[in-house]
N, C-alpha and C positions, 0 to 999 in steps of 0.2 A: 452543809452547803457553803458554812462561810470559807474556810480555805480552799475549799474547791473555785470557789468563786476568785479567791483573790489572786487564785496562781493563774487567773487572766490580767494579758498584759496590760498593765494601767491604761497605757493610751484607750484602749478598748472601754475599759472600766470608767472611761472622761468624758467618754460618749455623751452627750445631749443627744436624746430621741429626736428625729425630723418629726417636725407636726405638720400635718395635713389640715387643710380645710374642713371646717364643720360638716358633718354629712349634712343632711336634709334628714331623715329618719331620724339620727341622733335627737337634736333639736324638738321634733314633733310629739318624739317619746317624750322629753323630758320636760315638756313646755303644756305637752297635751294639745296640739293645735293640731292644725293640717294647711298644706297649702305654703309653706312655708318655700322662702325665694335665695336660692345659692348663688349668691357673686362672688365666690372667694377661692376658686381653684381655678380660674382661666380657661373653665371649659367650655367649646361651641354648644351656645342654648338652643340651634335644631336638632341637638344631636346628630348623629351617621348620617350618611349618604345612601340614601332607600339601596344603590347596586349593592353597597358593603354587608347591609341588614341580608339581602338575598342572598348575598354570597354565606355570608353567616349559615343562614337555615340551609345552604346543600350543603354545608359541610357536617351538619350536626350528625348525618349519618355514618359518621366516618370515626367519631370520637372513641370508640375502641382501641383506634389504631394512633401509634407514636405521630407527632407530626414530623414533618422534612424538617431533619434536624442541621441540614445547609440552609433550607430555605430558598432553594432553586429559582422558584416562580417570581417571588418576592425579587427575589437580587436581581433575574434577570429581566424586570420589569423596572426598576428602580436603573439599572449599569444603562438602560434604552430610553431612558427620562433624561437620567443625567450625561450623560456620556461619557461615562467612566466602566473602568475593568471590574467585570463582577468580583474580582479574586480580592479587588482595594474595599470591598461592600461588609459590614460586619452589622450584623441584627440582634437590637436588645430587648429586653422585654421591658418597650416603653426607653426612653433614651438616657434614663438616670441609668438604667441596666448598663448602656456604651458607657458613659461617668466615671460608672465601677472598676467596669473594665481595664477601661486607661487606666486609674489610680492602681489598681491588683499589679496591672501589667509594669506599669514605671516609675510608679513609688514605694518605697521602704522606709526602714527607718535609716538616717542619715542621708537620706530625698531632702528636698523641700516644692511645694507650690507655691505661684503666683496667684493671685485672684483678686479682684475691686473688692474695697469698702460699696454696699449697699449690693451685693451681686447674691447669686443664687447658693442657699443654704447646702447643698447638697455638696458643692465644690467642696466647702470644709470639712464637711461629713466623711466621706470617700477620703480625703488624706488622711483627715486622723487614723481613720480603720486599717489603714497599712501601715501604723507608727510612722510614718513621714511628718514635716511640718510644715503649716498651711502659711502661708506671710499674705495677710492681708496690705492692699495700697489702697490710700487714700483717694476717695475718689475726688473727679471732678464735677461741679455743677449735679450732684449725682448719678453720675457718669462715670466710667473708666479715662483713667487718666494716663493712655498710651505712653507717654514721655516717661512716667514718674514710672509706669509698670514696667521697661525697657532698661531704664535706668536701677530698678531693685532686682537684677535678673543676676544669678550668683553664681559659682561655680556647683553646687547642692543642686539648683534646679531642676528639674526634670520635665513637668510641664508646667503652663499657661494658661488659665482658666477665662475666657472672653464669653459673655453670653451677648448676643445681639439679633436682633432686639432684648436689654438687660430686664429680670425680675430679680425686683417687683418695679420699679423706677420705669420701666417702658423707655429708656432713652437707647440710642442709636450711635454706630461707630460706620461711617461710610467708609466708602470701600479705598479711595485713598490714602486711610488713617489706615486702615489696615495694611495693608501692603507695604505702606513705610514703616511701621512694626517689625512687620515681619521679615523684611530684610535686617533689621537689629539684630532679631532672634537666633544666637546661634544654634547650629544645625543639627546640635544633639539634646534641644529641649524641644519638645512637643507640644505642641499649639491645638489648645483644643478650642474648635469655634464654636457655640452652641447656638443653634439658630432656630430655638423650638418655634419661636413667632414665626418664621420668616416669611410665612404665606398669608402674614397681615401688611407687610408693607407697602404702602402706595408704590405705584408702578415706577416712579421715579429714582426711588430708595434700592430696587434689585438691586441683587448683584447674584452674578455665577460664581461662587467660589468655589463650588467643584470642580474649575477647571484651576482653579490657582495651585493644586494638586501635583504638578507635572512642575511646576516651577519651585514649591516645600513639599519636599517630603516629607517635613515637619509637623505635618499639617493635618488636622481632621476636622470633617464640618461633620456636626452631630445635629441630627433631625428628626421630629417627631411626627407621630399619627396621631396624636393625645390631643393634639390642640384644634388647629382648624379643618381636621379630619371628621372628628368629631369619635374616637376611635378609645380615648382614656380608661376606661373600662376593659380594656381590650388587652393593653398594653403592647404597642409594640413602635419601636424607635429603630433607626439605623445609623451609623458612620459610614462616613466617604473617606476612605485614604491612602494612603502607597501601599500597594501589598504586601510589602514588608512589616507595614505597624501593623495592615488587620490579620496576618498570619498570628503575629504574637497575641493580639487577643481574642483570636477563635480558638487557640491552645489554652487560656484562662477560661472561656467562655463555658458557661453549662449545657452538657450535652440539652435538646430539645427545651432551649430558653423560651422561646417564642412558640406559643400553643398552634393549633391548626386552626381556631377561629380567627385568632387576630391574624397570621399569616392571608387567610383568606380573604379575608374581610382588608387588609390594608392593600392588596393586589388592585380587590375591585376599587375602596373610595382612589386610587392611582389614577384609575381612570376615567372619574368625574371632575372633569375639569369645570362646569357648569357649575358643581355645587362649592366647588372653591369660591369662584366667583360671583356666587351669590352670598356666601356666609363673609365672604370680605366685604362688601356692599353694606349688611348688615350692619358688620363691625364700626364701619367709617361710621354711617347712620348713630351707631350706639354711642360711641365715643365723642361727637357733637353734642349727646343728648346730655351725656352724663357732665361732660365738662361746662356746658351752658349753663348745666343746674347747678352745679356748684358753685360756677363765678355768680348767680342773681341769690344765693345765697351768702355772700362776700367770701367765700373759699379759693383759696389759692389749691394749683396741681400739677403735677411734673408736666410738662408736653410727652404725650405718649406715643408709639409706632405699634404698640402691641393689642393685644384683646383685654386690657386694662390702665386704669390709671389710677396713680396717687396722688388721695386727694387729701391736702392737710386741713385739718379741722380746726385748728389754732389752740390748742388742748390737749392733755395726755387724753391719747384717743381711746384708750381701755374701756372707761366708761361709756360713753359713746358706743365703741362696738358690742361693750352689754345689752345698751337701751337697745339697739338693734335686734339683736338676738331676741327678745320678748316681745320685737314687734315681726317677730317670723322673717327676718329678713338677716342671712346670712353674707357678711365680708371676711376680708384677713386683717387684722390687726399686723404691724410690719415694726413691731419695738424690736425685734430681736436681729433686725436688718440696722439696728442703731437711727429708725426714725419714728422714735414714740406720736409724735402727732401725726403720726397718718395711716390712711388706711387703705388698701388698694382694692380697687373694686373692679371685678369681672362686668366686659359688658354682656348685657343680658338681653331679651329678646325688649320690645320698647315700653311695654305694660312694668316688667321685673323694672326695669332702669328708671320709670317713673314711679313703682310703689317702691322702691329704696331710695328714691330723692325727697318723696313724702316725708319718707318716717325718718331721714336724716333731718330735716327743716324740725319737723315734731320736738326730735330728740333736742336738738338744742336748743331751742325754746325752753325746753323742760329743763336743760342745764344748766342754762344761763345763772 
């Protein structure tokens, strides 16, 4: 196996694994507990939308059969939200799947990407795997630093990696920051917007960039059901873009990417507008809680937009997220984002976000 192995191409071979969030099971298995509390994967703690659950069990009868490997229902449910051409709509399983996509579709090797210092793991993941090269910028305030990322934009480039609301950081690029961007960007790099939060943003912070569409072509706003959907399990994401970019990557795409549950299931949570608005309600509620407790703990933390925040612990946070871990209570450690003391914590329903401020207080008492 070793030269079989090795006559893969190194780039591949460089790979760092993406690590996910500690399960819950994992943890109980190896700890022996039960009951144990997951902050660490950004996912909505009421879970699904009761329509999506329903919509789920009528489709169960169906599971025999291939799903709609266009995904008709979906797109033309999604092209009537947004007001975009179903032909611009591309469905991934879950939105790192669109990620991919783009990267398969418009990087190679002798490519290069954009992306922030402190931005989402996945960006660099997806260009290595196409031998291309990732160029991280330095960020701002831990933030994306628009000017400096405009300014490192080469003739290599091909695309532009923005998440906003950013993970793990929860900070924010308003929409006039963007747009003066994106007039920089010349017209044969690809701008990809990632806006897996966007249905946490206070009402003031919107913005329609599906419609910025018609004026970049350049342009994709990538979006999830994972997140305030409640849908992660499910997997399923979409792009919005010219139909010229999503032709090329429904030609990369895998036939029937997206299953016939999560198809179904993301149709119906589409049309619970109620439960958006209640699990954003939530989220606001949870992210006072969690950031409250932290400053009467003397803890500093990023200002957040999203369904978490980073909270510095004043400490390599490793230890810390161990004591946690034995006290059944699950976060992400974020060293590998280059910010060893901190940790970014999911908000959770208000019981989880009070017994993870417990056992945070505990733990460094115990530290100290």
């Amino acid at each position: 196996m070793t030269d079989l192995c090795e006559r893969v191409p190194s780039y591949v071979r460089a790979i760092a694994p993406y690590q996910p969030g500690k399960p819950i099971a994992e943890l109980e298995r190896e700890l022996g507990i039960t009951q144990a509390v997951k902050l660490a994967s950004n996912e909505n703690p009421r879970g699904p939308s009761p329509r999506a659950l329903r919509r789920v069990a009528d489709e169960l009868t169906s599971l025999a059969r291939y799903p709609d490997g266009n995904g008709f229902e979906l797109k033309a449910a999604l092209a009537q939200r947004w007001g975009v051409e179903r032909e611009g709509i591309v469905l991934g399983n879950g939105s790192n799947d669109v990620l991919d996509l783009v990267a398969r579709t418009f990087l190679a090797p002798g490519a290069s990407s954009l992306y922030a210092q402190h931005s989402f793991a996945v960006y660099a993941l997806v260009t290595q795997a196409c031998g291309a090269v990732g160029r991280q910028v330095p960020a701002r305030a831990y933030g994306h630093d628009l000017p400096a990322m405009a300014a490192a934009i080469r003739p290599d480039t091909r695309v532009i990696f923005l998440a906003n609301p950013n993970n793990p950081t929860g900070t924010f690029l308003p929409a006039a920051e963007l747009q003066a961007f994106l007039r920089q960007v010349p017209p044969d790099v690809l701008v990809v917007l990632d806006e897996a939060y966007g249905e946490y943003l206070p009402e003031h912070l919107r913005m329609a960039s599906e419609r910025w569409l018609a004026e970049w072509p350049n342009l994709i706003v990538v979006r999830t059901f994972s997140k305030a959907y409640g849908l992660a399990g499910l997997r399923v994401g979409y792009g919005l873009a010219h139909p010229d970019v999503a032709d090329l990557l429904n030609r990369v795409r895998q036939p029937f990417n997206v299953n016939s549950l999560a198809l179904g299931a993301a149709c119906a949570a589409l049309e619970d507008a109620s439960f958006i608005e209640e699990s954003f309600a939530l989220n606001r509620a949870g992210l006072a809680q969690l950031t409250d407790g932290a400053s009467r703990l003397g803890l500093s933390h990023i200002p957040s937009v999203g369904n978490f925040v980073a909270i510095r612990v004043g400490r390599d946070a490793a230890p810390v997220y161990q004591a946690l871990l034995r006290a059944g209570v699950i976060v992400r450690p974020v060293a590998n984002y280059e910010m060893p003391e901190y940790l970014r914590v999911t908000v959770g329903l208000e019981e989880e976000n009070a017994r993870f401020l417990r056992a945070l207080e505990k733990t460094l008492e115990e530290l100290a």
